[in-house]
C-alpha positions in Angstrom: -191.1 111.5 -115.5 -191.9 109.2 -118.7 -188.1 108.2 -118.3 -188.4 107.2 -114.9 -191.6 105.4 -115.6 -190.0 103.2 -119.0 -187.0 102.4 -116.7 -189.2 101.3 -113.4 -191.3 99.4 -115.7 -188.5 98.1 -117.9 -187.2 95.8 -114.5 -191.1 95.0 -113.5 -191.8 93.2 -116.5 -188.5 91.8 -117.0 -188.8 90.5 -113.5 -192.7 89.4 -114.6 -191.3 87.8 -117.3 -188.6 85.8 -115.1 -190.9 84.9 -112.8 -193.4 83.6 -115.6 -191.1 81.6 -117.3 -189.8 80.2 -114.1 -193.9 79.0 -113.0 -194.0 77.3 -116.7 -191.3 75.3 -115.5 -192.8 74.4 -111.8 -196.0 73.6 -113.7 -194.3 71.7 -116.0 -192.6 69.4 -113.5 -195.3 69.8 -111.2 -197.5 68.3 -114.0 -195.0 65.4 -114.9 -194.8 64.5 -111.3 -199.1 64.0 -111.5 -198.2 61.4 -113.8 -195.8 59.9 -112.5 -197.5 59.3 -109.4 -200.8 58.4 -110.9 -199.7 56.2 -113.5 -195.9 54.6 -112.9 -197.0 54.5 -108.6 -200.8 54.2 -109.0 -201.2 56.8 -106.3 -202.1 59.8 -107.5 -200.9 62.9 -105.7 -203.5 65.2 -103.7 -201.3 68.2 -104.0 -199.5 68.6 -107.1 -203.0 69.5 -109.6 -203.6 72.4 -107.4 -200.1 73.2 -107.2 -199.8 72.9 -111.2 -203.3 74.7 -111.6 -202.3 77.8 -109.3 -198.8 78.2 -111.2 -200.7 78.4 -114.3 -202.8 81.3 -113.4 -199.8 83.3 -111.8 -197.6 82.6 -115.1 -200.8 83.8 -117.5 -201.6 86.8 -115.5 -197.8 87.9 -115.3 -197.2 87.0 -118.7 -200.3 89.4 -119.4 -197.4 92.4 -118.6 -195.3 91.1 -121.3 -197.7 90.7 -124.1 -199.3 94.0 -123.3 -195.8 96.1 -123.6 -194.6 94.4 -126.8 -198.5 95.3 -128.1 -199.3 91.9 -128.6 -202.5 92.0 -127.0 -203.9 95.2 -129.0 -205.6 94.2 -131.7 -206.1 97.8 -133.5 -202.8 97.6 -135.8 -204.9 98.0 -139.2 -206.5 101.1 -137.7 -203.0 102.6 -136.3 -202.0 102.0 -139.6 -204.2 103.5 -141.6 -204.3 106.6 -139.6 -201.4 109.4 -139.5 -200.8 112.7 -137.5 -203.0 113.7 -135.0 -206.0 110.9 -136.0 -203.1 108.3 -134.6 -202.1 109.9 -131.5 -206.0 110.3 -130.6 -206.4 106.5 -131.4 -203.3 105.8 -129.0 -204.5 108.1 -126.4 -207.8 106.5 -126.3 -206.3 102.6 -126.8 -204.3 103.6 -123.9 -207.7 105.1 -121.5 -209.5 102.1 -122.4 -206.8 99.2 -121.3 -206.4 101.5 -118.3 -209.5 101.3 -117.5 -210.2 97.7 -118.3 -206.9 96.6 -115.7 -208.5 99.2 -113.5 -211.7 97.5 -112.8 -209.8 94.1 -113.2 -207.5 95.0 -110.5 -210.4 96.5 -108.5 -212.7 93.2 -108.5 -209.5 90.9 -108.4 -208.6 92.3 -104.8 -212.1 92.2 -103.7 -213.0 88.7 -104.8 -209.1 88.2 -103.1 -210.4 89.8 -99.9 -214.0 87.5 -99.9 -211.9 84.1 -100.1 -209.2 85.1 -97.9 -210.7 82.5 -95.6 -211.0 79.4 -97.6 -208.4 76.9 -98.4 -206.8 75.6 -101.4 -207.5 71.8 -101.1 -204.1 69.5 -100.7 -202.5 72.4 -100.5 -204.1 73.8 -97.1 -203.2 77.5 -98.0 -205.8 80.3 -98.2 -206.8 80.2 -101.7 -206.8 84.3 -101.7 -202.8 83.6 -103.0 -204.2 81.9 -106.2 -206.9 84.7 -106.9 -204.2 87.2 -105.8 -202.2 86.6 -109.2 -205.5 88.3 -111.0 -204.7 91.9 -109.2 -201.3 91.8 -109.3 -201.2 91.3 -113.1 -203.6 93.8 -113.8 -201.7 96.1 -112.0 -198.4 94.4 -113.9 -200.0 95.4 -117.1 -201.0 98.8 -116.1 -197.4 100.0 -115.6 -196.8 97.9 -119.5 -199.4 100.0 -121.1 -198.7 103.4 -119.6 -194.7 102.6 -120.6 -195.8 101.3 -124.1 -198.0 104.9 -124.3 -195.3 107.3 -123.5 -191.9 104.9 -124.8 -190.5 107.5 -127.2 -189.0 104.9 -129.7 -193.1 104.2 -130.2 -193.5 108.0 -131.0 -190.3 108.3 -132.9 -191.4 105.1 -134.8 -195.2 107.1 -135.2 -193.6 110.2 -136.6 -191.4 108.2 -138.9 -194.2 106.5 -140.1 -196.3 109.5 -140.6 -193.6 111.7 -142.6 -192.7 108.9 -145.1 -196.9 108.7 -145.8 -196.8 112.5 -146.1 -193.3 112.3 -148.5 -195.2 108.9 -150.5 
């Protein structure tokens, strides 16, 4: 079951990661074209900050995937360190609850507030601005599947028992 969960999540948060990188991009253009048109044309366009703004969001939320499965976001290295055996595996288990849980009621609120503004619009855009406020659920649950695959990734463990026999051979 782990395997299948790794793999599954594996192609997620490559395809997360595809799909941020791609947004920085739109943003980026999106956000050159603002200037352009303000500045060089003197007529700013009523579209493109919106456009740049919700781009942004969805790229930071789906990047949120990424930075949670490499570990980037968990600042407790000093205490994984210091800890070995069964101490370690306790402070993973319960790194692991506590993320869950966090995403959990992230998710949770993110489709409700979604759900509330489903109705109003995204100015110059005329789109319901629930697709903006979607990219808070969706990343949550993005980073879920990251931090349950980070949990049970074996070459984590393997790397958690070498590190715990060379302390015990020091």
């Amino acid at each position: 079951m782990p395997e299948l969960l790794i793999a599954l999540e594996r192609r997620l948060t490559a395809l997360a990661s595809a799909a941020a990188q791609g947004l920085l991009v739109v943003a980026a253009c999106l956000g050159f074209y603002q200037v352009i048109t303000r500045f060089l044309f003197e007529a700013p366009s009523d579209w493109s900050e919106v456009a740049t703004r919700t781009a942004l969001v969805w790229m930071v939320y789906l990047a949120c995937a990424v930075a949670f499965r490499e570990g980037a976001l968990m600042a407790v290295n000093l205490l994984h360190d210091a800890c070995r055996g069964r101490a370690r595996r306790v402070l993973r288990g319960f790194t692991t609850f506590s993320t869950l849980a966090f995403l959990a009621l992230v998710a949770w609120y993110g489709f409700v507030v979604t759900w509330r503004v489903r109705f109003q619009t995204l100015a110059g855009l005329d789109i319901s601005i629930a697709w903006a406020y979607l990219a808070i659920p969706v990343g949550a649950c993005f980073s879920m599947l990251a931090v349950l695959a980070r949990h049970f990734d074996p070459r984590l463990r393997a790397l958690d028992g070498v590190a715990s026999s060379n302390a015990v051979a020091d």
